[in-house]
DRENTORVEX-295682 format. One record per residue (C-alpha): residue number from 1; residue in one letter; x, z, y. Coordinates in steps of 0.001 Angstrom, whole numbers, plus 500000, padded with zeros to 6 digits. Example, Ala and Ser with C-alpha at 12.3 -4.5 7.8 and 13.67 -1.06 7.14 Angstrom:
[1,a,[512300,507800,495500]]
[2,s,[513670,507140,498940]]
This chain:
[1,x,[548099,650587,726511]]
[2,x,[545228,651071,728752]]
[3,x,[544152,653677,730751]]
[4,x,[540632,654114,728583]]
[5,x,[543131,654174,725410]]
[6,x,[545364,656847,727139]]
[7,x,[542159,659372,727838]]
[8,x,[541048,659126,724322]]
[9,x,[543939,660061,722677]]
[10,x,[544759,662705,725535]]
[11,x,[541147,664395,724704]]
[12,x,[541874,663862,721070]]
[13,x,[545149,665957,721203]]
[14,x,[543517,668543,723594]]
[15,x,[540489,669010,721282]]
[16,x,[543184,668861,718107]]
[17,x,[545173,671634,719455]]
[18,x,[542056,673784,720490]]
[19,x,[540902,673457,716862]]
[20,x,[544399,674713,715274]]
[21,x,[545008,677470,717538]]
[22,x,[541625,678735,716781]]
[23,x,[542576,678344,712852]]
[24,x,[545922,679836,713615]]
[25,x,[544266,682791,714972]]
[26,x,[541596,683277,711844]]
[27,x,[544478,682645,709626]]
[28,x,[546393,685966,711353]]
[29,x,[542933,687916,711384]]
[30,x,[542783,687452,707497]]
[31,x,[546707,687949,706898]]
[32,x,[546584,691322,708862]]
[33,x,[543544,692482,706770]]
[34,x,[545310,691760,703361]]
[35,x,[546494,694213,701382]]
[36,x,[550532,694391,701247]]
[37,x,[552109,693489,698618]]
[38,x,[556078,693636,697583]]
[39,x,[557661,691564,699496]]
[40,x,[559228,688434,697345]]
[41,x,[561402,685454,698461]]
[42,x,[560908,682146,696585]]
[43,x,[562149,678512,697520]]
[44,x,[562137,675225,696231]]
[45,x,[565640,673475,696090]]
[46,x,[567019,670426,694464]]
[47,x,[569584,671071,692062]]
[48,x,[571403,668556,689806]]
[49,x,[572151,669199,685603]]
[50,x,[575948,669934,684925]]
[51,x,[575087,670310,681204]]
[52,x,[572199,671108,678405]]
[53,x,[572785,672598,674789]]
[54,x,[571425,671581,672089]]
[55,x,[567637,672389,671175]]
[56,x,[566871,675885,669115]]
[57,x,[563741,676761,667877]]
[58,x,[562405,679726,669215]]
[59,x,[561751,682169,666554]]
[60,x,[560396,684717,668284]]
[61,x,[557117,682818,669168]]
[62,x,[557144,680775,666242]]
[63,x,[556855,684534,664491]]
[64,x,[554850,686440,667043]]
[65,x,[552551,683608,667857]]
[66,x,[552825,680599,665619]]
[67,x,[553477,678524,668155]]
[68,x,[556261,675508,667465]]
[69,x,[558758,675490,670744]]
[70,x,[562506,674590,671237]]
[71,x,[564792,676401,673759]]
[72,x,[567719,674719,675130]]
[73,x,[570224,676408,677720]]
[74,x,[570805,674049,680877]]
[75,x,[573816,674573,683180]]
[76,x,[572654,673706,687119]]
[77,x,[574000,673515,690239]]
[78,x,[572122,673991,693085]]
[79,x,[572539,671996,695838]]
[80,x,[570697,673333,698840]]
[81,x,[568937,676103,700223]]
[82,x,[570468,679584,700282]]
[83,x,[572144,679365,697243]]
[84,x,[573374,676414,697383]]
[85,x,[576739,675827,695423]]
[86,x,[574995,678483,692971]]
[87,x,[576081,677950,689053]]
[88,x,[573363,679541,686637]]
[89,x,[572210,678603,683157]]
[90,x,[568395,678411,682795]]
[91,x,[566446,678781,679189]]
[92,x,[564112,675477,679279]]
[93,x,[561129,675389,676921]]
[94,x,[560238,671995,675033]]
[95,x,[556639,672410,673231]]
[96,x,[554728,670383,671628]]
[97,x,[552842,669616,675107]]
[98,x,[554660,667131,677031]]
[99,x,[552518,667733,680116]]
[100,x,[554769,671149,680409]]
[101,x,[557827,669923,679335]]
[102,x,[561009,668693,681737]]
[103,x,[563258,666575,679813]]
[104,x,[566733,667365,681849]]
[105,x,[570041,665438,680812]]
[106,x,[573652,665899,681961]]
[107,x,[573512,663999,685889]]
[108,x,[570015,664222,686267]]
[109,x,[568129,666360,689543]]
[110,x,[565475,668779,689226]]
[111,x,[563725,671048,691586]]
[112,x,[564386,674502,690798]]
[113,x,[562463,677733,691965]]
[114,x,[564195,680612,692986]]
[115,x,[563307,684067,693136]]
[116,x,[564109,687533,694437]]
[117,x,[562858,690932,695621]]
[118,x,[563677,691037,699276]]
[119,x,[564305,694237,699645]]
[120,x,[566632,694603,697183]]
[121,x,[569546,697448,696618]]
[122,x,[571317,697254,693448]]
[123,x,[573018,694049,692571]]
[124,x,[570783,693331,689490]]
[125,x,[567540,693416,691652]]
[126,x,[569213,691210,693594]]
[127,x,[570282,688517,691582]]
[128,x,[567607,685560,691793]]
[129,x,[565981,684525,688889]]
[130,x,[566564,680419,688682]]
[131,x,[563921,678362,686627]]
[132,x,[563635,674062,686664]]
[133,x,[560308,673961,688138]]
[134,x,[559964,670256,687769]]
[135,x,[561306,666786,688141]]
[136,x,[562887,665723,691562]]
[137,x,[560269,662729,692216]]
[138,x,[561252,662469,696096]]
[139,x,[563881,660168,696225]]
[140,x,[561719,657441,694067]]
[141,x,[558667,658642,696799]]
[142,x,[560672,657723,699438]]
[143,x,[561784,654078,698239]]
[144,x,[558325,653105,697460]]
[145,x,[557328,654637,701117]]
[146,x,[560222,652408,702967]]
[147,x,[559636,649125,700997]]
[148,x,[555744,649487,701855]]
[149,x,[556386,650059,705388]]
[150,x,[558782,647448,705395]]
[151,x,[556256,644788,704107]]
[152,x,[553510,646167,705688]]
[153,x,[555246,645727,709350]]
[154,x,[556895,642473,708495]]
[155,x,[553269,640612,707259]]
[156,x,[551278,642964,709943]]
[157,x,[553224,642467,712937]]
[158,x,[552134,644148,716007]]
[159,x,[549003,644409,714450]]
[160,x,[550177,646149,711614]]
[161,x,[552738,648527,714289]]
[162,x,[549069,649447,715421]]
[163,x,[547643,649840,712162]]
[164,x,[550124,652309,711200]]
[165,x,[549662,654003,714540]]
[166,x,[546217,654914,713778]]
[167,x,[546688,655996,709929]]
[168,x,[549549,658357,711465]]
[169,x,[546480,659796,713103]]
[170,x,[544617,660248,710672]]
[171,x,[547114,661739,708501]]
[172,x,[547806,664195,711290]]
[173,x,[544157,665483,711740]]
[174,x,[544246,666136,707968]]
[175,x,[547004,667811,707910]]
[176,x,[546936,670197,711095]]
[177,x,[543382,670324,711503]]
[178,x,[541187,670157,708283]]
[179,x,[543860,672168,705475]]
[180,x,[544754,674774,708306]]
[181,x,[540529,675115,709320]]
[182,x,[539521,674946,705751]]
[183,x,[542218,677973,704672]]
[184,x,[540974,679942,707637]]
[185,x,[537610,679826,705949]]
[186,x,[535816,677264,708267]]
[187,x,[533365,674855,706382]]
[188,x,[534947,671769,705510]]
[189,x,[532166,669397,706149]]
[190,x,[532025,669654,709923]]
[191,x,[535597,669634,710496]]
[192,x,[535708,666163,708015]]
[193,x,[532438,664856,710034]]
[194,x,[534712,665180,713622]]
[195,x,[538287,663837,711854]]
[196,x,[536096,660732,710556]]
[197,x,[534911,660284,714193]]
[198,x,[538117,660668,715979]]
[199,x,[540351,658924,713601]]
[200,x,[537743,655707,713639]]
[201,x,[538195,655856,717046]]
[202,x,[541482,655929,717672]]
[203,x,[542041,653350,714353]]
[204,x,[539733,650440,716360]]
[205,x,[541339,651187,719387]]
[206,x,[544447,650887,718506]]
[207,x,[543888,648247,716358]]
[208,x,[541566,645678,718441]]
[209,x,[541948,647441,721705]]
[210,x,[539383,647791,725032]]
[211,x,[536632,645189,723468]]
[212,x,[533618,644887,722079]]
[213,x,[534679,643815,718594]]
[214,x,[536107,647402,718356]]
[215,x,[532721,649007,719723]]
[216,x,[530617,647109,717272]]
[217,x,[533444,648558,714610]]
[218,x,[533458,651912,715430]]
[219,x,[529505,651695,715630]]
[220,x,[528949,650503,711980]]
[221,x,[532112,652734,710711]]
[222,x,[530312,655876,712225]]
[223,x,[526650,655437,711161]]
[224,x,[528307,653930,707381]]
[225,x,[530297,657474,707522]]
[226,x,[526914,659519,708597]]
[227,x,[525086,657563,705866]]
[228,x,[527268,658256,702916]]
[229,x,[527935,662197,704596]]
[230,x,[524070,662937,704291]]
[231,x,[523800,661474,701038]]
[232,x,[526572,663566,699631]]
[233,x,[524976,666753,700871]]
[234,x,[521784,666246,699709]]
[235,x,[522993,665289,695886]]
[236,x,[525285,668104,696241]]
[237,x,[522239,670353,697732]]
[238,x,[519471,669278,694835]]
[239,x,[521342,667973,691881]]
[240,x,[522872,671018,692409]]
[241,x,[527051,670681,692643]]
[242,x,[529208,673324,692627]]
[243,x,[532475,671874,693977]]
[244,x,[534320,673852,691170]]
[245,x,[534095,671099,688539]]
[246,x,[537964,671035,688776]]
[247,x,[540959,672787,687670]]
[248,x,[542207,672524,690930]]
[249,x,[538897,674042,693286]]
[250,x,[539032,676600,690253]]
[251,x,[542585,677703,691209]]
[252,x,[541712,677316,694958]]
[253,x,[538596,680180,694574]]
[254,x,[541243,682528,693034]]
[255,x,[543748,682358,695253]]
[256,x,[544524,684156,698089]]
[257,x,[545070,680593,700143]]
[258,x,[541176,680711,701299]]
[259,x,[539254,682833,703212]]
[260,x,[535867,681847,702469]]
[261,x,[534499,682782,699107]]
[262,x,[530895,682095,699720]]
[263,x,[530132,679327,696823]]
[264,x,[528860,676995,700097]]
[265,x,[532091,676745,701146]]
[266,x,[533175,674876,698439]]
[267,x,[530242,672539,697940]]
[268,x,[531385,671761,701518]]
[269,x,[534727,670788,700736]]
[270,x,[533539,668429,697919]]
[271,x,[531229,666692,700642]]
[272,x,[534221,666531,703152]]
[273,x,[536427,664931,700000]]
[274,x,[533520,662395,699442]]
[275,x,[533370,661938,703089]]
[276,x,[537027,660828,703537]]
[277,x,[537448,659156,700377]]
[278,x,[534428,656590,701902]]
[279,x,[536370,656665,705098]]
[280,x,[538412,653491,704603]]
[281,x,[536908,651295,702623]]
[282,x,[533826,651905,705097]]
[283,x,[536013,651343,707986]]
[284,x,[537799,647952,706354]]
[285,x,[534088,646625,706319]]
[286,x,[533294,647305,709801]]
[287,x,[535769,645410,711015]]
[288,x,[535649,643122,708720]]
[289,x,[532228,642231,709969]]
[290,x,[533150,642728,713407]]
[291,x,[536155,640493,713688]]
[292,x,[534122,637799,711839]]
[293,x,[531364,637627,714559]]
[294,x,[533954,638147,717130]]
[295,x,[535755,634514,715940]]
[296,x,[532495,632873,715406]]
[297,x,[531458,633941,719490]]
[298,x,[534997,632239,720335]]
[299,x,[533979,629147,718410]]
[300,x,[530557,628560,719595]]
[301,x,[529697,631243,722632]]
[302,x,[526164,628924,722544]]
[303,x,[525254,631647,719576]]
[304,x,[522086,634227,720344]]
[305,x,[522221,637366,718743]]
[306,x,[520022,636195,715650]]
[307,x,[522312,633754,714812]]
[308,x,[525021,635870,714704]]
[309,x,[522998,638742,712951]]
[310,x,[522693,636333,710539]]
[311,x,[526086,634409,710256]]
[312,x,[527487,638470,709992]]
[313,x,[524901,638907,706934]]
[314,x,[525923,636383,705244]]
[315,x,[529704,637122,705228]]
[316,x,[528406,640736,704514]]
[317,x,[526922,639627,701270]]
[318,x,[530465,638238,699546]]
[319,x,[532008,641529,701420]]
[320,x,[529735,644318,699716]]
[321,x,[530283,643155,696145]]
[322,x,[534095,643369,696022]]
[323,x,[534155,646258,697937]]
[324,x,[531565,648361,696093]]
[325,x,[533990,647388,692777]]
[326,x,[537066,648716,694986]]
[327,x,[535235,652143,695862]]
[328,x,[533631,652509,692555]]
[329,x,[536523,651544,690673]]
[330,x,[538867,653762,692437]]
[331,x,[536783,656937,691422]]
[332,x,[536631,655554,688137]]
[333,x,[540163,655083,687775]]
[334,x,[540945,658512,689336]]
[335,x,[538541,659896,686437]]
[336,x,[539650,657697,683411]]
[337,x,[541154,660290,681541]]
[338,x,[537515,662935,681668]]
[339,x,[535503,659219,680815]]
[340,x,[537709,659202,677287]]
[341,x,[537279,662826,676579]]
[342,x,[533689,662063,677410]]
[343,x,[532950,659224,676337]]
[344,x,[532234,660702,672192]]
[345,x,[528986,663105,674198]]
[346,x,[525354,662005,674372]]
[347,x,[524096,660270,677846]]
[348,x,[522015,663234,678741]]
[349,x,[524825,665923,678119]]
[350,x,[527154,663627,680181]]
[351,x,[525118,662308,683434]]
[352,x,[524549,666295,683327]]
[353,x,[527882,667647,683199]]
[354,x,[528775,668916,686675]]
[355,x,[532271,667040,686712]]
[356,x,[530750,663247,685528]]
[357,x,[528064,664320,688451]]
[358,x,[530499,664965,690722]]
[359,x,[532368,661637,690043]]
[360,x,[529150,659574,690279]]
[361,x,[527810,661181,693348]]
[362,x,[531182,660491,694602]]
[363,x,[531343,656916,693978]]
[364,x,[527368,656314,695100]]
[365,x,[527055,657879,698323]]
[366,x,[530792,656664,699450]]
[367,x,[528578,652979,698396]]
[368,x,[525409,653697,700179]]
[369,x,[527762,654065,703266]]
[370,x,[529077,651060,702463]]
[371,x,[526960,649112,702025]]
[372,x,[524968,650419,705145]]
[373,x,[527383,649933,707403]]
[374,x,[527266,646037,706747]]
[375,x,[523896,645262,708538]]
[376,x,[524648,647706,711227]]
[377,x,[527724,646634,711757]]
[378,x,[526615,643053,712155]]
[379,x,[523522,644021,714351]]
[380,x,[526037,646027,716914]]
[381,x,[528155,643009,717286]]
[382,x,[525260,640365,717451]]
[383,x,[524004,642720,720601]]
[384,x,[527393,643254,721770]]
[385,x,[529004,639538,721513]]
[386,x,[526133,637155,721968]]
[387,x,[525586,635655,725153]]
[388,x,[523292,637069,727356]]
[389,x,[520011,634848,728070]]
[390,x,[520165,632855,731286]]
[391,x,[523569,633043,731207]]
């Protein structure tokens, strides 16, 4: 690795750590300010079905609130944790919504949440309360994981090894600097603008190295990000967009997970989601683009920069169609089930509603980056890669 590659990712875990420690410290200004509550202890284990009765219908809320529901008594075992070797039966509820039921069977593993005061004195305060809190998807998770990485490494090669290097970066950034700045109440946009910056960085170096194919990369991918950032703010600034159109940003504003509760906040967080979704497919073009020029400047290194301006056009013409359908179609598929429920309104209810909004902003300004970043892209590496005149 060279020694440029080695400062870059030494100033990119200085700045990272800078960045959590000051979220660390928010995050203990806001926890010492709560007000205390009694203290509870739940975990998450893996437990595995020993045996399940047969299904009752539960007359109590049949009576008391006309609902339909069966009750069936499941004997677990847990298998981890602190209790692990634990025996208990659990009361599991099948309703008539199979979005809340857990169909268990003698064999099969669940993951169970467990319970209890933890300050308890008496024995019956003590005892945890057991319930199946879902299915135990992980194991399944993991195969798919390892038979991806396995193909992805054996078609990728040392390419690939890098590849992998620099979506381990991004990953990272999310996940110790964005969720732990965004819970301390910082606004999400600003901390998504620097992880796009850092993690397109560090992807093209790793990737293509010291050269100018990965400066005209990073180039396009940056001003493509910048592009499709500013157009998410101002749709979500003028249209105007919440950021609570879902369930989940719903549950988010009532929790006690977030510090911020201005409304801004979470506008902000929408535009870092739209920000990051556009990420890679805005970064796949760049390159794209960049690598393309870059083996045409091998071929023929007689090429001035308007040729290769050109020559990078025209491969960014069959690029931006198929991979406006990928970004567009991978919103739409993420929202297929709200188009059916949808679909039955009339046009100007819908394009109004803030979730279909929200979903088409999405999908446009991620596309406006896009397709952006195509003639950029190609006029960084004409400048960069053509040969210079009297050369």
């Amino acid at each position: 690795m060279s020694k440029l590659n080695l400062r870059v990712l030494k100033i990119i875990l200085l700045i990272s750590f800078w960045l959590l420690n000051c979220s660390l410290c928010q995050a203990q200004n806001t926890e010492n300010n709560s007000s205390k509550t009694v203290p509870i202890n739940e975990e998450f284990v893996v437990g595995r079905v020993l045996s399940v009765s047969k299904p009752m219908l539960n007359q109590n809320l049949l009576h008391g609130a006309g609902l339909v529901s069966q009750q069936e008594l499941v004997k677990v075992k847990v298998l981890e944790g602190s209790y692990k070797e634990l025996v208990t039966e659990i009361t599991n509820e099948i309703t008539d919504n199979p979005a809340y039921n857990i169909d268990v069977k003698p064999g099969s593993e669940v993951v169970l949440s467990i319970t209890s005061l933890a300050n308890a004195t008496n024995s019956a305060a003590s005892k945890p309360e057991v319930n199946i809190s879902d299915y135990h998807r992980a194991p399944i998770i993991y195969i798919l994981f390892l038979v991806f990485l396995v193909v992805f490494l054996f078609l990728g090669g040392k390419t690939g090894l890098k590849a992998l290097a620099g979506l381990v970066v991004t990953v990272l950034l999310i996940a110790y600097i964005l969720l732990p700045l965004s819970m301390a109440g910082v606004y999400p946009l600003i901390t998504a603008v620097f992880i796009c910056l850092v993690s397109t960085v560090a992807s093209m170096l790793f990737i293509c190295g010291r050269t100018r194919k990965a400066a005209a990369a990073i180039i396009g991918t940056i001003c493509g990000v910048l592009i499709a950032g500013i157009a998410a703010y101002l749709v979500i600034k003028f249209a105007p967009l919440t950021g609570l159109s879902s369930e989940e940003a719903q549950i988010l504003r009532g929790s006690l997970a977030i510090a911020n509760k201005n409304p801004i906040f979470y506008s902000g967080l929408l535009a870092a989601g739209m920000l990051i979704g556009a990420l890679g497919v805005i970064m796949d073009v760049a390159i794209s683009i960049a690598s393309s020029i870059n083996e045409m400047v091998q071929v023929n290194k007689e090429l001035g920069p308007s040729e290769l301006y050109k020559s990078g056009m025209n491969i960014g013409h069959d690029i931006m169609g198929t991979m406006t359908n990928t970004l567009i179609l991978a919103y739409t598929g993420g929202a297929l089930p709200l188009l059916i429920l949808v679909s039955q309104m009339p046009s100007n209810k819908l394009l109004n509603l803030d979730l279909v909004a929200t979903e088409v902003a999405s999908a446009l300004s991620g596309s406006l980056g896009l397709i952006l970043t195509i003639p950029l892209t190609a006029l960084a590496a004409a400048k960069l890669m053509a040969k210079p005149k009297g050369a």
